[in-house]
Backbone as CSV, one residue per row, in Angstrom:
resi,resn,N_x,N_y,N_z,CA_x,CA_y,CA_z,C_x,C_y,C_z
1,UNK,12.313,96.457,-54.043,12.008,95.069,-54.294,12.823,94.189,-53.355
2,UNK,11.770,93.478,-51.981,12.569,92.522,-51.776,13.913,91.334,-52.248
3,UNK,14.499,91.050,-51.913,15.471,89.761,-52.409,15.043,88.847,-51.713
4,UNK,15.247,87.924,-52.595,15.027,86.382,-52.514,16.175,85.123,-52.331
5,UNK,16.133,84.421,-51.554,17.148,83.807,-51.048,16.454,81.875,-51.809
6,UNK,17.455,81.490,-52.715,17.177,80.550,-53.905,18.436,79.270,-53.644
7,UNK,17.748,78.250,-53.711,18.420,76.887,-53.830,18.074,76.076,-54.648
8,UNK,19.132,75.880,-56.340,18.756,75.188,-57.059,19.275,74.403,-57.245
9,UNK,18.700,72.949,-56.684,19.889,71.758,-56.910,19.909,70.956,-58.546
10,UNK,18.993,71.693,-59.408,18.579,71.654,-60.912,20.228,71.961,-61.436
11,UNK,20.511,73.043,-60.895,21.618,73.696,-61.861,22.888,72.848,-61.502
12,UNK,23.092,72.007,-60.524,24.486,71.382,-59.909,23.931,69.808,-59.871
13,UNK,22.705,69.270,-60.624,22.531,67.423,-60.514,21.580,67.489,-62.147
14,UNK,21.997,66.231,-61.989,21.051,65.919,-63.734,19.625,64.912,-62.755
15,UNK,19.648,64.751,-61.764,18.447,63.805,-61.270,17.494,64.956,-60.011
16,UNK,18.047,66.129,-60.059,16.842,66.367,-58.834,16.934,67.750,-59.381
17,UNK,15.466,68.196,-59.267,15.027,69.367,-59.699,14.154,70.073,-58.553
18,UNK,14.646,70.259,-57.406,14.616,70.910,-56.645,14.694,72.390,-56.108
19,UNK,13.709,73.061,-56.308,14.201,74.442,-56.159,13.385,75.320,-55.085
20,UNK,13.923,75.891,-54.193,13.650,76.606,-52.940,13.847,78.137,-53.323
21,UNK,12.713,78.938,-53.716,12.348,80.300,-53.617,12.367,81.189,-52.389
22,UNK,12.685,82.021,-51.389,11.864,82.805,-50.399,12.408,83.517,-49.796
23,UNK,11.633,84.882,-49.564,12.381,86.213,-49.903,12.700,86.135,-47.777
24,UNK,11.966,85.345,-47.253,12.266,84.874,-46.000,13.951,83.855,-45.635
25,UNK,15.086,84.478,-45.407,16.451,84.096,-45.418,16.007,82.688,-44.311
26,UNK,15.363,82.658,-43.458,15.143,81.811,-42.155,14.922,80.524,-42.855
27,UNK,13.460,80.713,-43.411,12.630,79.942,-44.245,13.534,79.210,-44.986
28,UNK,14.380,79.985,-45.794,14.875,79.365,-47.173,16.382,77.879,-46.638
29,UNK,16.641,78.621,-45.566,17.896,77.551,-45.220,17.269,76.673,-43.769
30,UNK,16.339,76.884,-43.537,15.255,75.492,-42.954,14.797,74.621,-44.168
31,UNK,14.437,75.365,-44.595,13.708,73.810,-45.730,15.059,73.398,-46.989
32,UNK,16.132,74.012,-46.815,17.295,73.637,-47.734,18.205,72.729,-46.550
33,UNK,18.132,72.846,-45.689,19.100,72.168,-44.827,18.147,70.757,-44.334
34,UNK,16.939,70.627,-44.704,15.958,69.527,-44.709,15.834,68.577,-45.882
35,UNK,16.338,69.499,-46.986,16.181,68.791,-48.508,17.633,68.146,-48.702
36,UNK,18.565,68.878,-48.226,19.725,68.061,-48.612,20.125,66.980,-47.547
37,UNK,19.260,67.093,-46.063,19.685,65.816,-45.211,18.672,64.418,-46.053
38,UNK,17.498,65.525,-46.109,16.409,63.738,-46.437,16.618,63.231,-48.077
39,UNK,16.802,64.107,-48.913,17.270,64.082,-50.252,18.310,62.978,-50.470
40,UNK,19.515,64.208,-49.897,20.469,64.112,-50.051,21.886,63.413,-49.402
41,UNK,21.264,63.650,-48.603,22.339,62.076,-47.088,22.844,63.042,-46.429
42,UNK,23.027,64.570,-47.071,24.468,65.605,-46.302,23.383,66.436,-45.583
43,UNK,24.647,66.386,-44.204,23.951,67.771,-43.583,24.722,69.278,-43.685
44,UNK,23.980,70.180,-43.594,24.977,71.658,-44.072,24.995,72.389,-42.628
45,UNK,25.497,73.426,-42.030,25.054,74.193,-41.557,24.803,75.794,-42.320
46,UNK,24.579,76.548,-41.539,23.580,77.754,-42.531,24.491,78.179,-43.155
47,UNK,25.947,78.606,-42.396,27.064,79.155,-42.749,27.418,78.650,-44.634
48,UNK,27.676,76.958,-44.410,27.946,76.406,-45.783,27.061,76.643,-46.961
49,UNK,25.385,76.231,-46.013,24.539,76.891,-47.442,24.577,78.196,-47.981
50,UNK,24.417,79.061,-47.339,24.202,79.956,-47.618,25.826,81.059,-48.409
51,UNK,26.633,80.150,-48.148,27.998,80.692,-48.731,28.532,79.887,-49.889
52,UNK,27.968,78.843,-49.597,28.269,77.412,-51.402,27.226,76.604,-52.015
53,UNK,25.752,77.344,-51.418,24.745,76.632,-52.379,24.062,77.510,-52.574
54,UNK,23.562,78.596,-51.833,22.417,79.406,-51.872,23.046,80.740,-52.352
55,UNK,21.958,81.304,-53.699,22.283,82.618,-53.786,21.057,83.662,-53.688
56,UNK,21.367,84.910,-54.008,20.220,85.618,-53.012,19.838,86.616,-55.116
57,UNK,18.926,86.552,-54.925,18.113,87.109,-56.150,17.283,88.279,-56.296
């Protein structure tokens, strides 16, 4: 069974329910590093997401 690489900004905000599924690692921290600049004001690089927001499922 593939793993899935997951960004839930549900579980860390009471206002955004945002959640990024995809068993594609590329995919998942392109459209997470897009949601938290236009969202969110911050920019990440892959290193930060993927080590303090994103976990793999």
């Amino acid at each position: 069974m593939a793993q899935a690489h997951k960004l839930d900004c549900e579980s860390v905000s009471d206002t955004c329910r945002f959640i990024i599924q995809s068993e594609n690692e590329e995919e998942a921290v392109e459209l997470a590093q897009k949601h938290m600049k236009e969202v969110h004001g911050q920019e990440y690089t892959e290193d930060e997401l993927q080590n303090e927001h994103m976990q793999v499922v």
